[in-house]
N, C-alpha and C positions, 0 to 999 in steps of 0.2 A: 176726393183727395187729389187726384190728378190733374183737377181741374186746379187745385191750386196751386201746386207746381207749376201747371202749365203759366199762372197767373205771372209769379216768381220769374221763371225763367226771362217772361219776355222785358223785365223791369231790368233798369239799371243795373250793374252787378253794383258800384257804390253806395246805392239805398238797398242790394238787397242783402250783402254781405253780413252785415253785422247780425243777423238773424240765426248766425250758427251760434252766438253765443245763447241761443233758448237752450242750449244742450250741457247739462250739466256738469260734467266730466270735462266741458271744453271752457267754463267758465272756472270751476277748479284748481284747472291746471295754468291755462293764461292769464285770466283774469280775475285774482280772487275778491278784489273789491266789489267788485260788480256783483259777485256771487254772495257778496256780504259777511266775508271773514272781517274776523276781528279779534279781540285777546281771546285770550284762550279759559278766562275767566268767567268773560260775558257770554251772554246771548243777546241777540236784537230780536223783540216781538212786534211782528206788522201784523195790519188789517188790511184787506182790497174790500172797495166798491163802495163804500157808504158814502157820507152817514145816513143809515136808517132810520127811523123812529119805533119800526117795529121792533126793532132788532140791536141796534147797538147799544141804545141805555142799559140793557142785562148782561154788555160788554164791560162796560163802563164799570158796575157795579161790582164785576167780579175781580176786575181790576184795584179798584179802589180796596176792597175786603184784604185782596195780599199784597198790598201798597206798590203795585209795580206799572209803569209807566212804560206806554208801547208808542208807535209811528202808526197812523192810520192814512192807508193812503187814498186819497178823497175823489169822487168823480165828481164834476162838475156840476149838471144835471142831478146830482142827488142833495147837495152842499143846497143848491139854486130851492129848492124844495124845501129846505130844513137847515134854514141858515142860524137858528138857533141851538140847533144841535150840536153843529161844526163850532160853534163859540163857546158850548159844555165840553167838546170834547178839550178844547188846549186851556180852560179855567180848570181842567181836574189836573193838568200837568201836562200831558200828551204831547206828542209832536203831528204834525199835521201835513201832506206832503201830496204828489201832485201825482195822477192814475189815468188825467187825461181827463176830457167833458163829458165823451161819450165813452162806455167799452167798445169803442171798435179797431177793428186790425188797424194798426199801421203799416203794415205791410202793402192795403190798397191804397194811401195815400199820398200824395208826393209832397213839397217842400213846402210847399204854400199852406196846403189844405192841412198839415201838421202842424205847421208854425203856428195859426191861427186857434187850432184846439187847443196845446198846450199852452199858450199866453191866453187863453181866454180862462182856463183850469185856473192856473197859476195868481192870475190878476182877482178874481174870483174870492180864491181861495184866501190872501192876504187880505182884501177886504173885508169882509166878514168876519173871519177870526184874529184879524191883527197879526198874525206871525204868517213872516216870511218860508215860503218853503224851500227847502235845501235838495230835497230829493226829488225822485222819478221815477217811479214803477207804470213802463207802457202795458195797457191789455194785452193778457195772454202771455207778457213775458216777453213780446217779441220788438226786439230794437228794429230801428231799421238805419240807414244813413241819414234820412229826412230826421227822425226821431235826437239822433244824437246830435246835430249842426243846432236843429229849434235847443236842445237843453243845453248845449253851451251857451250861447244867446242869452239865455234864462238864467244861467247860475244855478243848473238843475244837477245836479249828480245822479244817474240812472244806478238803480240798486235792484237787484231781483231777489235769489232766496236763497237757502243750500237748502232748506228740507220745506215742507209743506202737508198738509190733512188731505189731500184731495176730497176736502170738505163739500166742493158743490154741487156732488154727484146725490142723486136722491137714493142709492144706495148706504150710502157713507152714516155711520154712526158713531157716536162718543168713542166708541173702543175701537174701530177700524183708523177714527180720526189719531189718534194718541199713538196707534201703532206705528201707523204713516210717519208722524214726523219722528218717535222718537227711531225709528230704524236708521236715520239717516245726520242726528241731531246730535252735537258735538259743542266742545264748546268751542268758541267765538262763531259760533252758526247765527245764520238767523232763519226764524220760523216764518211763514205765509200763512195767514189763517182767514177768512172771512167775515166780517162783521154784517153780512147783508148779502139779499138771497136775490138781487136783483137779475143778476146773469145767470144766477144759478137754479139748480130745482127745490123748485116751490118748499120754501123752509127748511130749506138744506142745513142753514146758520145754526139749527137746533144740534146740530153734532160738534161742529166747531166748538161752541159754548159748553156742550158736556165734557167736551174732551178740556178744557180749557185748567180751571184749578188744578185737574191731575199732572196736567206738563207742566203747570207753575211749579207743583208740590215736588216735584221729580229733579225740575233746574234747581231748584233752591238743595234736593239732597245731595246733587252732582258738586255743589260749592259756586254756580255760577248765577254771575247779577245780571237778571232780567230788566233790559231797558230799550230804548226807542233807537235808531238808527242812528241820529245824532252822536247821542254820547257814545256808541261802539266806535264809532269812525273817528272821534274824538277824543277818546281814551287809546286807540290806535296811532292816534298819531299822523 
């Protein structure tokens, strides 16, 4: 941990600034787009890290059974693998959005070596599946300055979460995942959830997925429409 401040510290304060907005409370209160508010009707439902094969078509499914339509944000590397997947996900409706090539920090990054990830994501990503991406979830949540200059460039809007499962902990189960987001889950929130265990531990996605139809069953008794990041920010105005 020290090691990584120490990392932090010696970088630009310009690229390393934005990085306070990983902190909830400060995205909240300054910045609630970023944090993903929106009506107070809706909710916005994400995925990080896919598409899998193991794992997301049993996303896919449970989605389609309570007709509800999410943002799945894609890593490069995994799209590059299973580019047929990524073209099921936006034919079921989806929206489809950009997570970077690889999950690595941006924070060790600089302007170049960013730019070149997230245009490689991005170009990738509209390729294969035909839709342009609108958003930008960097790994781990963490913006940096290199991060934000590449996603204007790109026509990228970075979006992060107000609640999440801490689903990728090999701890984490159906009922811890559900507890996790709905503590913090409100409406015009948006959820983080995982479609894919790649960064995470080994099958972690199995909690996500259990936890998944109950927080649908739960927004729908709250009165709020479950949809993808697009139409919150769109319905927002």
């Amino acid at each position: 941990m020290r090691a990584g401040w120490a990392v932090a510290a010696a970088l630009p304060a310009w690229h390393v600034a934005p990085i306070v907005t990983a902190l909830p409370f400060v995205r909240r209160r300054f910045f609630p787009g970023l944090h993903g508010a929106g009506p107070p009707d809706r909710v916005a439902l994400t995925f990080d890290d896919g598409p899998d094969p193991e794992s997301t078509p049993r996303f896919l499914e449970v989605l389609a059974e309570h007709r509800v339509r999410a943002t799945f944000f894609l890593l490069g590397v995994m799209l590059q693998r299973s580019p047929d997947l990524g073209r099921e996900i936006v034919a079921a409706g989806h929206e489809v959005a950009v997570h970077g090539w690889r999950h690595d920090n941006m924070l060790r990054r600089g302007p170049v070596a960013t730019a070149r990830d997230l245009t490689r994501a991005r170009a990738l990503i509209t390729a294969v599946t035909g839709q342009t991406p609108r958003f930008l979830r960097p790994p781990y949540g963490l913006l940096t300055g290199s991060t934000l200059l590449a996603a204007r460039r790109l026509g990228l809007a970075p979006v992060l979460w107000s609640c999440w499962g801490r689903d990728w902990a090999a701890t984490a189960t159906a009922d811890s995942v559900y507890d996790t987001v709905r503590a913090d889950l409100s409406g015009g929130g948006t959820i983080l959830l995982h479609d894919s265990s790649c960064t995470s531990a080994p099958g972690a996605w199995r909690a996500a997925l259990g936890a998944l139809p109950r927080l649908l069953t739960e927004c729908r008794r709250q009165g709020w429409t479950v949809g993808p990041v697009g139409a919150h920010r769109d319905v927002a105005g």
